[in-house]
N, C-alpha and C positions, 0 to 999 in steps of 0.2 A: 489589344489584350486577348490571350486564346481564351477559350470558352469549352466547358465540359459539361454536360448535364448527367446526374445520377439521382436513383429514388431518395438514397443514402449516404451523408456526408460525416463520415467521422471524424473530429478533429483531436490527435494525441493518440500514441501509438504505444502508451503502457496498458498496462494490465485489462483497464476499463476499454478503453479502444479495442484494443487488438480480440478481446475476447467477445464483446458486441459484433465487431463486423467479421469475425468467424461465424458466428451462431445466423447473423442475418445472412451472409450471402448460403448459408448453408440448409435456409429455408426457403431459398431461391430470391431474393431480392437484393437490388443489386446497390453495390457498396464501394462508396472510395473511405478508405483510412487515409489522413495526413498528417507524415511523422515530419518534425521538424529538423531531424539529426539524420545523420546520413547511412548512420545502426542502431543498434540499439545498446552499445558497451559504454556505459556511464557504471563507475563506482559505488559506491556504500549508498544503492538502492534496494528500498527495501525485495530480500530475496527469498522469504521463508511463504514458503506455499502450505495451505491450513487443509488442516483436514478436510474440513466443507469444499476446497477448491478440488483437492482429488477426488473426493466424492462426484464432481462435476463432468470432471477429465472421464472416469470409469464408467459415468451414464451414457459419454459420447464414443464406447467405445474403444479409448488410446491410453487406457492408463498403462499397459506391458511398455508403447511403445515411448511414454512419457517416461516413468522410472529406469529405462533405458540409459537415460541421459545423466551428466556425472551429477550427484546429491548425498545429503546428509542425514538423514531421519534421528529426530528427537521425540523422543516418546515422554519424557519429563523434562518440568523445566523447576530448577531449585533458586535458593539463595541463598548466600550468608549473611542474616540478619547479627550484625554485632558479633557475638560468642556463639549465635544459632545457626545452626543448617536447616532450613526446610523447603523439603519439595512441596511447591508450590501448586506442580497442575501436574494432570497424569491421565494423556491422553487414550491410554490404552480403556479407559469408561465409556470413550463414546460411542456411539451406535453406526459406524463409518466403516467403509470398507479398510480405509489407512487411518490406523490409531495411531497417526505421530505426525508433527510437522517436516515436511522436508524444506531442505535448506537449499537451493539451488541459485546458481547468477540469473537474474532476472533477464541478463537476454539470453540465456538458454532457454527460458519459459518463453519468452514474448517470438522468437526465433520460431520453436515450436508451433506455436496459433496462427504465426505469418505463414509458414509452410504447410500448416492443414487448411488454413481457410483460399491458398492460392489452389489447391485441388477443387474450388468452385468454379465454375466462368464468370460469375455473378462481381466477383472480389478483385479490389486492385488497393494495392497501399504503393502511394507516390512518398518517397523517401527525401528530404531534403525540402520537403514544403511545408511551410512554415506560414498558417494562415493569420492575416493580421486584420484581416475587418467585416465585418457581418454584412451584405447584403440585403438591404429592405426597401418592400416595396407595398404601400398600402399598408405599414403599419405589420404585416406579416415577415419574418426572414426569408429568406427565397435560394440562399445559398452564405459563399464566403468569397474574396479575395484572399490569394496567398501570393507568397514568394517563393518560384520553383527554381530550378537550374535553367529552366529555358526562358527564363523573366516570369513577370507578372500573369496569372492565370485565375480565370472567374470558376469556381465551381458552383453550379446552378443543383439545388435538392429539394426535392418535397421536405425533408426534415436533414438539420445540422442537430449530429448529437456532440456538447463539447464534454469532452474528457482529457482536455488540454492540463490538465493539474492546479496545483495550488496556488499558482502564480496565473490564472484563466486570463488569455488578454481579452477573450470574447466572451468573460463575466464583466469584464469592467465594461466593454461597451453595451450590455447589454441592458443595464442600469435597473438589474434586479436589487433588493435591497438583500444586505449578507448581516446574518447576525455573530459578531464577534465575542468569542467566551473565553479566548485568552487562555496562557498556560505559563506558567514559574520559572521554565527552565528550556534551553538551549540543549543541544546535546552533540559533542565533539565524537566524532565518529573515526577510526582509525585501525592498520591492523598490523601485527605482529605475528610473528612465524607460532608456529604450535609442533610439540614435541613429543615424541610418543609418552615419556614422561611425567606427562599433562593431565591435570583430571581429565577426565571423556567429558562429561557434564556441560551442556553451556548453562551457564548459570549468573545469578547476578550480585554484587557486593555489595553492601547496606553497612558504612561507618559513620560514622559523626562528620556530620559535612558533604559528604562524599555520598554520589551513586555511581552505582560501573556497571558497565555487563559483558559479558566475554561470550560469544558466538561462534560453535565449535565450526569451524568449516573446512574441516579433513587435517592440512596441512598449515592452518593458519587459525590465529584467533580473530575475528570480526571484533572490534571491542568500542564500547559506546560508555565517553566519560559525560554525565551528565552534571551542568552548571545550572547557574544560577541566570534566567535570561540578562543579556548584552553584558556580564563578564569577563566576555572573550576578550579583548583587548587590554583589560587588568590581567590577564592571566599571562598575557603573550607579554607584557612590562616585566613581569616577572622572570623573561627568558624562557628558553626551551629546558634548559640542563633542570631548572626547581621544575618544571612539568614533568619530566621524565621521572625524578623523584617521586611525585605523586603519584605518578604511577606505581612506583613500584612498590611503595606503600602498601597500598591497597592491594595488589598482586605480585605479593614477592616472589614467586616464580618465575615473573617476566623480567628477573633484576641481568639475567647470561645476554636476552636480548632486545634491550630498551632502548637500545643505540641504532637501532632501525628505524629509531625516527628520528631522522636529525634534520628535520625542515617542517615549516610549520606548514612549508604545501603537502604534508603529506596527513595532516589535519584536517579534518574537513567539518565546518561547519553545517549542521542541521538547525534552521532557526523554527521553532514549531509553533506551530497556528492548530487552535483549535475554532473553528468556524463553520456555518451551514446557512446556505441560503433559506430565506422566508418562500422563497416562490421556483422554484427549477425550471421554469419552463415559460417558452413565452411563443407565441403561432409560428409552427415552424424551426422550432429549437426548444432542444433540451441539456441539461448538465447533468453529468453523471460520475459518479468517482470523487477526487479530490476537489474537482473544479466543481462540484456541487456542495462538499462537506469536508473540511480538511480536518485530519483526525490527529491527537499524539500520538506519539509512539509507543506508550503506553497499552502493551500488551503488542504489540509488532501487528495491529488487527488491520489496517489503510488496505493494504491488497486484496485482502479479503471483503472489505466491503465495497470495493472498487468493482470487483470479480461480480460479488451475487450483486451490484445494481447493474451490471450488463447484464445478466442474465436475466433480473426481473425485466429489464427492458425488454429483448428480443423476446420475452416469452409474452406480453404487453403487443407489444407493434409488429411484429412481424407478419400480423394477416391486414392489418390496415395501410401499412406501408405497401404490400402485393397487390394490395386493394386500389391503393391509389388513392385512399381517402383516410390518413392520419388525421387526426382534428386534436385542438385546445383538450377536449376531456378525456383521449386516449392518453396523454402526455400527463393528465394530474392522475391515474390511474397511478402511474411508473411513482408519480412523487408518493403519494398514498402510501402505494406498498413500499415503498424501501424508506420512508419518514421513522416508521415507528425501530427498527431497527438500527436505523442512526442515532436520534436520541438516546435509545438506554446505554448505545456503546460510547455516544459522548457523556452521558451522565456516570457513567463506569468509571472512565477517564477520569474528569474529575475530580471525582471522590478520591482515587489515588493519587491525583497531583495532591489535590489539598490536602488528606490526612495521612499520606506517606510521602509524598516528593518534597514537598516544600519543608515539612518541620525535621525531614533528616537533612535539607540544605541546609536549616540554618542549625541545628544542633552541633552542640561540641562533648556531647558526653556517651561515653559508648554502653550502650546497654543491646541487651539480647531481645529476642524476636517478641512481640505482645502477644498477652496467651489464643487471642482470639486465632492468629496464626498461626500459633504452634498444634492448634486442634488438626489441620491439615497432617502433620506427623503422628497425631496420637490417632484420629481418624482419619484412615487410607482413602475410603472411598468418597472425602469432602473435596477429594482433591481434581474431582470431577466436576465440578461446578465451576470453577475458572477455566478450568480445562476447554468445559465447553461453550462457554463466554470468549475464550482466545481462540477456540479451534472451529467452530460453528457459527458462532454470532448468535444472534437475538433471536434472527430468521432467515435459516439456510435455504436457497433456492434451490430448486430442482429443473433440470431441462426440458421445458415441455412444448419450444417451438420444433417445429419437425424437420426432417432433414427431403429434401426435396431429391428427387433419384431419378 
């Protein structure tokens, strides 16, 4: 079996990865990322980059050459509650260089940080390696086994950070305990063309039964029908032709082109977990991103908190890693600081599954927006408080590891 040794072993090559082992190799230490796919072009992944994350991009420098790239910028995000319209969040409040979310393919982004962080010598991301089991030795981790194109391959690291996703295979070996909190609803994910005739708006539909949300993306709607969890298969009994109905229901607009979906492969299932580990870390390995805290989708915020715990990370370990001396209470530092953050965005969560997701799944009577919501319309400037709950988080990182030159 070949054998490679690095300081730094990142395993998962979205947002959390890919942004970690830019920031590390870019303080001089040195880094492998290993991506299981052979790019990074997977479908209805989360794509909307938050203002905290540009705020990130523009400390390091790249933001001209980041907005460069093709996107969408939303400065409000609304709904129709029942008989109600209200904009809901209204980024232009926050104290950010970019007061809007932009909307871009996540492998434009992740494309992006592979090609800045490859201008280090420090940085290598091996494409198609797909690692499948922890290395320990003394009760310590010491690296991973993967599966590459040239066979079976040992990477040896002072630290494994996993940022493997929601599905971690190197959380289940690792037999940290994960606390499960559960969440109501699935959500079908799918998209249809978009017409200059189209509200601009992305915005979300609130009827009896029914949640939707339509995600402007220039030439196309992103659209997310949200169910009732493991429904899926009652729904598909029902045929394609009464789904397409529902839909248009809900979005009579989309009735000219609803026949662009005529396969349920072009459906795609998101089954949502809301969950967070008790412990992140254990000698020699860390979890960060998803594979630490899997979040709903519930406010689009996963990327974002994906984003600032790589950044808490490298700003954490980047001098103990050059050091050569990462230890157990560097690693509970990283959980520390990005704990309290994750809790209030899962307790957020939450609260919206339960006193808005769940009682409009099961409702059958249409009434307009509750007044506590309609305060956001009558008062403009409330609408900054979600805003920066969606666009910032709890606790926005700053880049304070340094760039090695």
């Amino acid at each position: 079996m070949a054998e490679i040794k690095t300081t730094c072993c990142v395993v998962g090559g979205g947002p959390a990865g890919m942004m970690l082992g830019f920031l590390l190799a870019r303080a001089g230490v040195e880094v492998v990322v290993l991506e299981k796919h052979g790019d990074f072009l997977r479908d209805f992944r989360g794509d909307t980059v938050h203002p905290s994350t540009l705020e990130l991009i523009h400390e390091l420098g790249l933001l001209d050459q980041f907005l460069a790239l093709p996107h969408q910028k939303v400065s409000q995000l609304g709904a129709q509650i029942g008989t109600d319209f209200v904009t809901m969040a209204d980024f232009s409040y926050l104290p950010t260089k970019c007061k809007y979310i932009a909307f871009m393919p996540q492998w434009d982004f992740l494309d992006f940080l592979s090609d800045q962080a490859k201008k280090y010598p420090s940085f290598s991301v091996r494409m198609n390696t797909k690692a499948t089991s922890l290395i320990e030795e003394n009760g310590q981790i010491i690296g991973v086994v993967a599966d590459s194109p040239e066979g079976q391959l040992r990477i040896k690291a002072d630290l494994v950070v996993a940022a493997d996703g929601r599905s971690s295979i190197l959380r289940e070996q690792s037999e940290l305990p994960l606390v499960e909190i559960g969440a109501p609803m699935d959500v079908l994910w799918m998209r249809l063309s978009r017409l200059p005739s189209d509200p601009p708006q992305s915005l979300g539909r609130i009827l009896p039964g029914v949640m939707f949300v339509l995600l402007n993306r220039g030439d196309y709607w992103q659209c997310g029908y949200i169910i009732n969890k493991g429904s899926l298969e009652k729904l598909q009994s029902e045929g394609l032709e009464s789904f397409q109905k529902r839909v248009v229901v809900i979005v009579p607009f989309t009735a000219d082109r609803i026949g662009e979906l005529h396969s349920w492969e072009q459906i795609k299932l998101l089954t949502v977990q809301v969950n967070r580990l008790q412990k992140w870390y254990r000698k020699g390995l860390i979890f960060i991103g998803d594979a630490a805290h899997a979040m709903s989708p519930v406010g689009g915020v996963g990327i974002n908190l994906a984003v600032q715990d790589a950044v808490a990370t490298a700003n954490i370990l980047w001098k103990p890693l050059l050091d050569g001396n990462c230890t157990e209470e560097d690693l509970q530092k990283v959980q520390d600081r990005r704990t309290f953050p994750t809790v209030m965005t899962q307790n957020f969560q939450v609260a919206v599954q339960n006193n808005v997701v769940r009682p409009t799944l099961a409702s059958t009577k249409l009434m307009g927006a509750p007044w506590p919501t309609k305060l956001l319309n009558w008062i403009p400037p409330l609408r900054g408080i979600p805003a920066a709950i969606i666009g910032n988080g709890f606790r926005p990182e700053h880049i304070r590891c340094p760039e090695k030159l």
